[in-house]
C-alpha positions in Angstrom: 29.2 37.0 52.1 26.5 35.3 50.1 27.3 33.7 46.3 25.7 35.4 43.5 24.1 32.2 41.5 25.4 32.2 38.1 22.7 31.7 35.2 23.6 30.8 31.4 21.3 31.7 28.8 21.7 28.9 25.8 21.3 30.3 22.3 24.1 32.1 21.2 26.0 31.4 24.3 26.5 28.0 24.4 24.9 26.6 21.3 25.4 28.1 17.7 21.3 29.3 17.1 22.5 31.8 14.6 24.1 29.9 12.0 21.6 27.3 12.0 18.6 29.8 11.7 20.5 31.3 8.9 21.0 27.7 6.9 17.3 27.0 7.5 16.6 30.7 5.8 18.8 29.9 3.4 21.0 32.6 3.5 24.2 31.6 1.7 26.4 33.6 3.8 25.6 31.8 6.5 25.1 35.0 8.6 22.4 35.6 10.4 22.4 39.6 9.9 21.7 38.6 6.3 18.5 37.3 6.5 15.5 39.2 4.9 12.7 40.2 7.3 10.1 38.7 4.8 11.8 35.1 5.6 11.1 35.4 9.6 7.6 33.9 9.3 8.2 31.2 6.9 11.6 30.1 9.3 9.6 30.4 12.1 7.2 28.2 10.7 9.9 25.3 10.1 11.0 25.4 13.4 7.9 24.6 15.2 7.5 21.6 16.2 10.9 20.5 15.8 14.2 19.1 17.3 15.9 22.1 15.8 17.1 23.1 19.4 18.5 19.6 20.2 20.6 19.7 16.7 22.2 23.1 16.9 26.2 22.5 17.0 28.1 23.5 20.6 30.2 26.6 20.5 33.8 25.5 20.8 33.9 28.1 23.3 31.4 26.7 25.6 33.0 24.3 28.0 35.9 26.7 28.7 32.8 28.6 29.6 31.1 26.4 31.8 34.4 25.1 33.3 35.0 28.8 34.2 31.8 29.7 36.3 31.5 25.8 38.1 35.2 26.9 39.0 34.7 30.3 40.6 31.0 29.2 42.0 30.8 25.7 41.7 27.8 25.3 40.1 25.5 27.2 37.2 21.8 27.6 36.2 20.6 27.9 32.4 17.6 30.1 31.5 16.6 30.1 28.1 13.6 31.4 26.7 11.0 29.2 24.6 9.8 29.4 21.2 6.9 31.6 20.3 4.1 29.0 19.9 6.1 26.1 20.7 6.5 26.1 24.3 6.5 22.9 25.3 8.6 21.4 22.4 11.0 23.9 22.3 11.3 23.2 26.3 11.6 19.7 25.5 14.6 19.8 22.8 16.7 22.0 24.2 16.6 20.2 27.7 17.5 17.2 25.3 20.5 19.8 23.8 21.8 20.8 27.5 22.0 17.1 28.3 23.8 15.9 25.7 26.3 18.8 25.2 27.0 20.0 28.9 29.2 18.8 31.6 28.6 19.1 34.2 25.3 19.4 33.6 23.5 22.7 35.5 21.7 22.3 38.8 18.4 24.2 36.9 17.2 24.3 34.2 14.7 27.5 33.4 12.9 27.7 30.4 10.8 31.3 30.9 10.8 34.4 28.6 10.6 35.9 32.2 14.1 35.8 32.6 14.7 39.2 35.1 12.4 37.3 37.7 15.6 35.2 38.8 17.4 38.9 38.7 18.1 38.3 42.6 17.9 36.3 45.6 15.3 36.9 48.1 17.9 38.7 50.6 18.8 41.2 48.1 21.8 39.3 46.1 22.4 40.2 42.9 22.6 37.1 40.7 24.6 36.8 37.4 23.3 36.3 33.9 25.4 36.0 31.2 23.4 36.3 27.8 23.6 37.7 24.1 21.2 39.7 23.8 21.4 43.3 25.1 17.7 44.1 26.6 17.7 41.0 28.3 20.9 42.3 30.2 19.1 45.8 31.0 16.6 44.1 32.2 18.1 41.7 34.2 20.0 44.6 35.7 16.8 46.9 36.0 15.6 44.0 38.7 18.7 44.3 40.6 20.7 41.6 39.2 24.3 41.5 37.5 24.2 41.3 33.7 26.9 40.0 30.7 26.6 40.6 27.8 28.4 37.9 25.4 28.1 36.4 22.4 30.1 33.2 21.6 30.3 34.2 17.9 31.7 37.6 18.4 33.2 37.8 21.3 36.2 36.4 23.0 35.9 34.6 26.5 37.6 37.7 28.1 34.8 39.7 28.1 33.5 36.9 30.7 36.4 37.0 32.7 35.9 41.0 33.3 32.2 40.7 33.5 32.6 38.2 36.4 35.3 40.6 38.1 32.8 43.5 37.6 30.4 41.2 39.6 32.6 40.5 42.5 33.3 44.0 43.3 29.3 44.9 43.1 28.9 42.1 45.6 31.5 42.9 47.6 30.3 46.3 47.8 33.7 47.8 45.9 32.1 48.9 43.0 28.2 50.8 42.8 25.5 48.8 41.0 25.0 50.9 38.2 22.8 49.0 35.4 23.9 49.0 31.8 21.2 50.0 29.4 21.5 47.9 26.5 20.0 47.4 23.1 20.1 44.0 20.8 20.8 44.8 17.7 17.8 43.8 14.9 18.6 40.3 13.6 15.4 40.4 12.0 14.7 37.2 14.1 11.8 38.9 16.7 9.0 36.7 16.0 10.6 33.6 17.2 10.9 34.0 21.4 8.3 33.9 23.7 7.1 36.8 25.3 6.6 37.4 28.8 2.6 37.3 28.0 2.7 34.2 26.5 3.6 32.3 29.7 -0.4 31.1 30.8 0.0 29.0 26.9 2.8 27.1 29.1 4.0 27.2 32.4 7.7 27.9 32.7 9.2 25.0 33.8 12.5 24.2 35.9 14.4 21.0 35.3 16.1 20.5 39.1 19.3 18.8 38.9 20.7 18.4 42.2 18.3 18.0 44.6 20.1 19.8 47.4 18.9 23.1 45.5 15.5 22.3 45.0 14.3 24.0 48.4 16.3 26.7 48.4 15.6 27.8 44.7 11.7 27.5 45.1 12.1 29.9 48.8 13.9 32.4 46.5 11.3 32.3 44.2 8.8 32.6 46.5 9.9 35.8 47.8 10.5 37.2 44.8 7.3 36.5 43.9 6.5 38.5 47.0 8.1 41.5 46.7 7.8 41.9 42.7 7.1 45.8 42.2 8.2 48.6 40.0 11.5 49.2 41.0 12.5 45.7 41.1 11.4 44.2 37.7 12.3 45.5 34.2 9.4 47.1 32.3 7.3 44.2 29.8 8.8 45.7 27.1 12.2 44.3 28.1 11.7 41.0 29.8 12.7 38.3 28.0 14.5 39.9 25.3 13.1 41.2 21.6 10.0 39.8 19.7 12.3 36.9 19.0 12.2 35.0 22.1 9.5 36.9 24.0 10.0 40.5 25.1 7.3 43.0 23.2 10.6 44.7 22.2 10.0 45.9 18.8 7.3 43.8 18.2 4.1 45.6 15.9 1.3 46.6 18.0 -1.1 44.5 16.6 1.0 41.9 18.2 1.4 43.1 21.9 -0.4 40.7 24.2 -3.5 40.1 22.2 -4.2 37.0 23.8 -2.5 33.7 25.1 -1.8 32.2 21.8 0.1 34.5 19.6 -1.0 34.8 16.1 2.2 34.6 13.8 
């Protein structure tokens, strides 16, 4: 039986993005659900450009995390979306983040807001992400992969530990794939992910690790690539999350895929 491969989103996950977007709104409370939606722009605007990504502070939760997937698969993936008009700087900090605060570090690294393209493997494997936000989840399992939903700052490392048994019994063919439709809850934060669209501004990029995966990562690719239709990706609306780090979810319509450069 083939290994699912295991991918890691990084904000909220791994690193604390929350409480650090809601110190540089200046929310006293230091909670992210307090922030007024007339304050997304003007954060936005301090984060471009940036190394807010390499700063943010590493969930304590994090290496029991990664210790717990390199144990049951040996190895992980991140894939983490990019900043709305900062691709290639938000790419380059938190690359600089996942070197300095991970160990092992991950065989790939995948910065995309296309995240439900790496949904499966080319013969039909469902792979594993584990991610906050709930639309990338329904997406990811709308392509055929194996979704779960965490969030280091709310929830407790046990919901990984069922999510991964939950995945084992789908692979093993115990338990019907039955994809959870999910919703992410409004942090008032849309503006700030890259949207699937937005990809042409920058090429999504992969930081290879171990060579011994190169090859086979870019043949699963490939054939993706190949057999991409409607039943086996999520709808634009849901790839890559909210308005935040990509997806068109709940994004205005005068901002829906205008052109390659998003005006903020």
């Amino acid at each position: 039986m083939k290994k699912s491969e295991v991918y890691l989103d990084m904000d909220g996950v791994l690193a604390d993005f929350f409480t650090e977007y809601a110190k540089l709104a200046g929310v006293k409370s230091g909670n992210y659900r307090d922030i007024p939606p007339a304050k997304t722009d003007p954060t936005l605007n301090k984060m471009v450009g940036t190394d807010f990504f390499a700063r943010l502070p590493k969930f304590p939760s994090a290496d029991q995390l990664v210790s717990m997937v390199v144990k049951l698969y040996g190895h992980y993936h991140i894939c983490s979306s990019p900043l709305r008009g900062d691709h290639e700087n938000s790419e380059k900090q938190k690359k600089v983040w996942i070197k300095q605060h991970l160990n092992p570090q991950p065989v790939d690294i995948v910065i995309t807001p296309n995240k439900a393209k790496f949904a499966k493997q080319a013969d039909g494997t469902p792979n594993i992400l584990i991610d906050d936000r709930g639309s990338n989840i329904s997406a990811w399992e709308n392509a055929g992969g194996i979704g779960i939903k965490y969030q280091a700052d709310e929830d407790s490392l046990q919901v990984i530990v069922d999510g991964l048994a939950r995945a084992r019994k789908i692979v093993k063919g115990d338990e019907k794939h039955e994809p959870q439709q999910l919703k992410s809850l409004d942090r008032s934060s849309g503006k700030l992910i890259a949207k699937s669209g937005d990809k042409d501004e920058h090429n999504e990029n992969h930081e290879i690790n171990d060579p011994m995966q190169r090859n086979a990562i870019m043949t699963k690719e490939n054939a993706s690539a190949g057999s991409t239709g409607a039943g086996s990706v999520a709808s634009a609306t849901a790839i890559g999350g909210g308005w935040l780090f990509g997806g068109n979810y709940g994004a205005p319509k005068g901002k829906r895929k205008k052109s390659k450069v998003i005006k903020r």
